[in-house]
C-alpha positions in Angstrom: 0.0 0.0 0.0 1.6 3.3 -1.1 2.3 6.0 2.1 -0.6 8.8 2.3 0.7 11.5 3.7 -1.0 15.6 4.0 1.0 18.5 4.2 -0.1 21.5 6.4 1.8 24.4 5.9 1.4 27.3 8.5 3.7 30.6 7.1 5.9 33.2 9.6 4.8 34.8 6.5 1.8 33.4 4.4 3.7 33.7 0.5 0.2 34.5 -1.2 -2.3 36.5 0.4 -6.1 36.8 -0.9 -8.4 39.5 1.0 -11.2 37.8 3.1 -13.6 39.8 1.4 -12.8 39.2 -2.5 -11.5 36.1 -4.4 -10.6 37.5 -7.2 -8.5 40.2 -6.1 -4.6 39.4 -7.4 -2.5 37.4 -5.2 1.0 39.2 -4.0 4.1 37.6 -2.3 4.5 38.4 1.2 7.2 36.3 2.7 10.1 34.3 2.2 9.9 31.6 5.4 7.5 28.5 5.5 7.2 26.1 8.4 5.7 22.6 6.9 3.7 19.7 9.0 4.3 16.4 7.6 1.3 13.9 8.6 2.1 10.2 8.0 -1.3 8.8 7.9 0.5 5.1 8.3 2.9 6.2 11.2 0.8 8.5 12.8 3.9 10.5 13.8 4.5 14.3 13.0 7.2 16.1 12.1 8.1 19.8 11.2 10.7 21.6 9.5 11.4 25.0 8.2 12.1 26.2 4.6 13.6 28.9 2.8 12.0 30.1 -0.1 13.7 32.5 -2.5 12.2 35.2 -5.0 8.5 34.4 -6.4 6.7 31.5 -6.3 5.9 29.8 -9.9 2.8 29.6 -11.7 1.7 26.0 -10.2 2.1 27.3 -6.6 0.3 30.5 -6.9 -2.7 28.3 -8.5 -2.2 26.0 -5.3 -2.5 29.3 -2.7 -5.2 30.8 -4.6 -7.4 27.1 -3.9 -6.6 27.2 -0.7 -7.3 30.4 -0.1 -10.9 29.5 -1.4 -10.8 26.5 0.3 -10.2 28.1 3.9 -13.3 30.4 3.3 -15.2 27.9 2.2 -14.3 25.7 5.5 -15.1 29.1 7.4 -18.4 29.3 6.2 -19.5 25.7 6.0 -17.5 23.9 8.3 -14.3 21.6 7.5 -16.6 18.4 7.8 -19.3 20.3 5.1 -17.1 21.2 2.5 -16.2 18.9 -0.3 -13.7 18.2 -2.9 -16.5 19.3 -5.4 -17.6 22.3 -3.8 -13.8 23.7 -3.9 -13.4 22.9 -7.3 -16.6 24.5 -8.4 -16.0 27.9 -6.1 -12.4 27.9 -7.3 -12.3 27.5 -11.1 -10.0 24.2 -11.1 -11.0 20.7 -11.6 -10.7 18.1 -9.1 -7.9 16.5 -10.6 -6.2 20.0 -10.4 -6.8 19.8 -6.4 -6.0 16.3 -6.1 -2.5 16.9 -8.1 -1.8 19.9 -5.5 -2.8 18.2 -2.4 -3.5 14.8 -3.0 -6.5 14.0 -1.3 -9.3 15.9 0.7 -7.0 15.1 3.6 -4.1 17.2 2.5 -6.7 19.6 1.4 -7.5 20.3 4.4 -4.2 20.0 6.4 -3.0 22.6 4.2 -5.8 24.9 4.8 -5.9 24.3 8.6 -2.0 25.7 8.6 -3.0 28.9 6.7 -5.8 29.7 8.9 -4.1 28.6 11.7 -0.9 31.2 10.6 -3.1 33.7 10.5 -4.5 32.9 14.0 -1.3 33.1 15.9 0.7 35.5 14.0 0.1 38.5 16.3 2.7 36.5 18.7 5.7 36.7 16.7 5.5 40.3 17.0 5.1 40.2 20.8 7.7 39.9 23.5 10.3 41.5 20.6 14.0 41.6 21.7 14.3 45.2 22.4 13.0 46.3 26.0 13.5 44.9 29.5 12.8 41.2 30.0 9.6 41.2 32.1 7.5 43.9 29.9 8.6 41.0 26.9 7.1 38.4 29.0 3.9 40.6 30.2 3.7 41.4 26.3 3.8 37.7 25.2 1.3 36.7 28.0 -1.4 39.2 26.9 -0.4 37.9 23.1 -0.9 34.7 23.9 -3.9 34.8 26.2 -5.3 37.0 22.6 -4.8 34.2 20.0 -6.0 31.6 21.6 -9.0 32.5 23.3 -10.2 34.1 19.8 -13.2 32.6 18.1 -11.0 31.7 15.0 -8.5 29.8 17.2 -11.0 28.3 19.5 -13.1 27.0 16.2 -9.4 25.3 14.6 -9.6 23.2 18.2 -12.6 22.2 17.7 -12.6 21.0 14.3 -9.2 19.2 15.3 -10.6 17.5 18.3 -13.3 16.7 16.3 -11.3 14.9 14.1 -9.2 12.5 16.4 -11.0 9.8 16.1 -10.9 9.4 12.3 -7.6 11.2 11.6 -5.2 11.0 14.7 -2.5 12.4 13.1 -3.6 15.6 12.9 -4.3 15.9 16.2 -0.4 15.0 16.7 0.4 17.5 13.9 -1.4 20.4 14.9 -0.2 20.1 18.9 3.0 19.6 17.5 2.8 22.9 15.7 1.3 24.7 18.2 3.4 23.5 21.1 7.0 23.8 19.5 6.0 27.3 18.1 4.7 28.5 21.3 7.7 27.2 23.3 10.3 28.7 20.8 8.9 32.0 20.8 8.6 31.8 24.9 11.6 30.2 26.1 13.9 32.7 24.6 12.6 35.1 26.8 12.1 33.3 30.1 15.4 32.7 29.2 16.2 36.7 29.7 14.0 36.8 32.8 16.0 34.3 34.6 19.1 32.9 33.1 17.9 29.5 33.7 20.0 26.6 32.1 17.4 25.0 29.4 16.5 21.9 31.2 15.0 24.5 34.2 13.8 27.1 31.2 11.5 24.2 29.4 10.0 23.7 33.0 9.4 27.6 33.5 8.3 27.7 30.1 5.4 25.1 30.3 4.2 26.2 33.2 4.0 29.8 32.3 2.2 28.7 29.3 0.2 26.0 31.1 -1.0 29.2 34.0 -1.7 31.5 30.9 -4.3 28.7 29.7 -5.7 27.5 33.3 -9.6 26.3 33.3 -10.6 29.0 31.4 -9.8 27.5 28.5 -11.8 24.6 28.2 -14.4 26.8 29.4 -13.8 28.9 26.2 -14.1 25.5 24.3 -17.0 24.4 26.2 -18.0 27.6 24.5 -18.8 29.6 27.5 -17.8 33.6 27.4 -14.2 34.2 28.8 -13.8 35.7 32.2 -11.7 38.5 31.8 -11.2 39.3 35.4 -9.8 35.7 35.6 -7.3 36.2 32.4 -5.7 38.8 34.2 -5.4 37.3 37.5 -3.9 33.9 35.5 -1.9 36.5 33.5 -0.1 37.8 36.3 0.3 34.4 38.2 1.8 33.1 35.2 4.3 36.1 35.0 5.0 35.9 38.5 5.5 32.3 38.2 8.8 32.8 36.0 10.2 36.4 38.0 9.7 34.9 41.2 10.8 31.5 40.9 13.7 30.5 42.6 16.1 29.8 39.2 15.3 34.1 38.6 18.3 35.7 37.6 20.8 32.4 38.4 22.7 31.0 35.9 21.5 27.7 36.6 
């Protein structure tokens, strides 16, 4: 039997960009970086990797960004679990063998879509926490970042459809945690790092539990889809800040 594998592909900046509100406005390149999920259906294991991508992209993969692009608000309106191989093909111009040839199967389909929306979902904490300013106003900025992306709708609706979707594809679920953990922690620990000049074995502990505290009940709450407490945001924002200035490995070197 030969390997099926999907491809999501989640941007630091998303190559071809199509407004929300037209789809036939030109595409226009917007970035160089692309980090890639790799779903082995047969393994089940997940992998990422990041790649370089010099000067514009050719004719075939603008085509491929401009399906997804439909595709995405296709899923947006309708649901991933709605929308068909069909229904794309007809809302984008192309045939099906046209998306099957780009992304193999409805599978990578949607993989690749869930990594565009989901780009576009946590982008606002790459800009946060920056390395200019003093170390705890980076981590109080990267908390309230955080605390943004994913208790908004958009992010909350990508868990959803994911957790929805164990049972039947569990490599996604492994995919999409993978993304979202290894991205979170390599954006965070960098700057626990600068609050505390822990060694790495005692940063990766500070790290998950400042991101862990940031979360707290509320989130499953959020999932549950019950409305956010923002009195108790803030009080788990602070706790979590505190939990990385105040711990004992603050401003050692290990």
């Amino acid at each position: 039997m030969a390997r099926r594998s999907c491809t999501a592909q989640a941007r630091t900046a998303i190559p071809w960009c199509l407004p929300s509100s037209s789809r036939t406005a030109p595409a226009r390149w917007c970035g160089s970086t692309t980090l890639t999920i790799t779903v082995s259906a047969r393994s089940r294991q997940s992998s990422w990797r990041s790649l370089t991508v010099k000067g514009s992209p050719s004719r075939g993969e603008a085509r491929k960004q401009a399906i997804a692009q439909v595709a995405l608000e296709i899923f947006i309106e309708r649901g991933f679990g709605a929308a068909t191989v069909d229904h794309v093909a007809q809302q984008a111009g192309a045939s099906k063998q046209t998306i099957y040839k780009f992304f193999g199967d409805r599978d990578g389909l949607i993989a690749h879509t869930l990594g565009l929306e989901l780009e576009a979902v946590i982008a606002p904490m790459r800009s946060a926490g920056s390395a200019d300013g003093e170390p705890r106003v980076r981590l109080e900025e990267f908390a309230r970042a955080y605390q943004e992306v994913i208790f908004a709708p958009r992010c909350l609706r990508i868990y959803r459809y994911v957790i929805g979707e164990i049972n039947e594809h569990p490599e996604l679920g492994g995919a999409f945690n993978q993304m979202i953990t290894e991205y979170v922690v390599s954006l965070a620990a960098p700057i626990v790092t600068a609050v505390t000049g822990a060694d790495a074995e005692r940063t990766a502990a500070l790290t998950d539990a400042f991101i862990g505290t940031l979360q707290g009940t509320e989130f499953n709450r959020a999932l549950a889809g019950l409305p956010a407490n923002l009195e108790r945001l803030r009080a788990l924002r602070e706790t979590a800040v505190r939990t990385v200035v105040e711990s004992p490995w603050a401003d050692s070197q290990g």
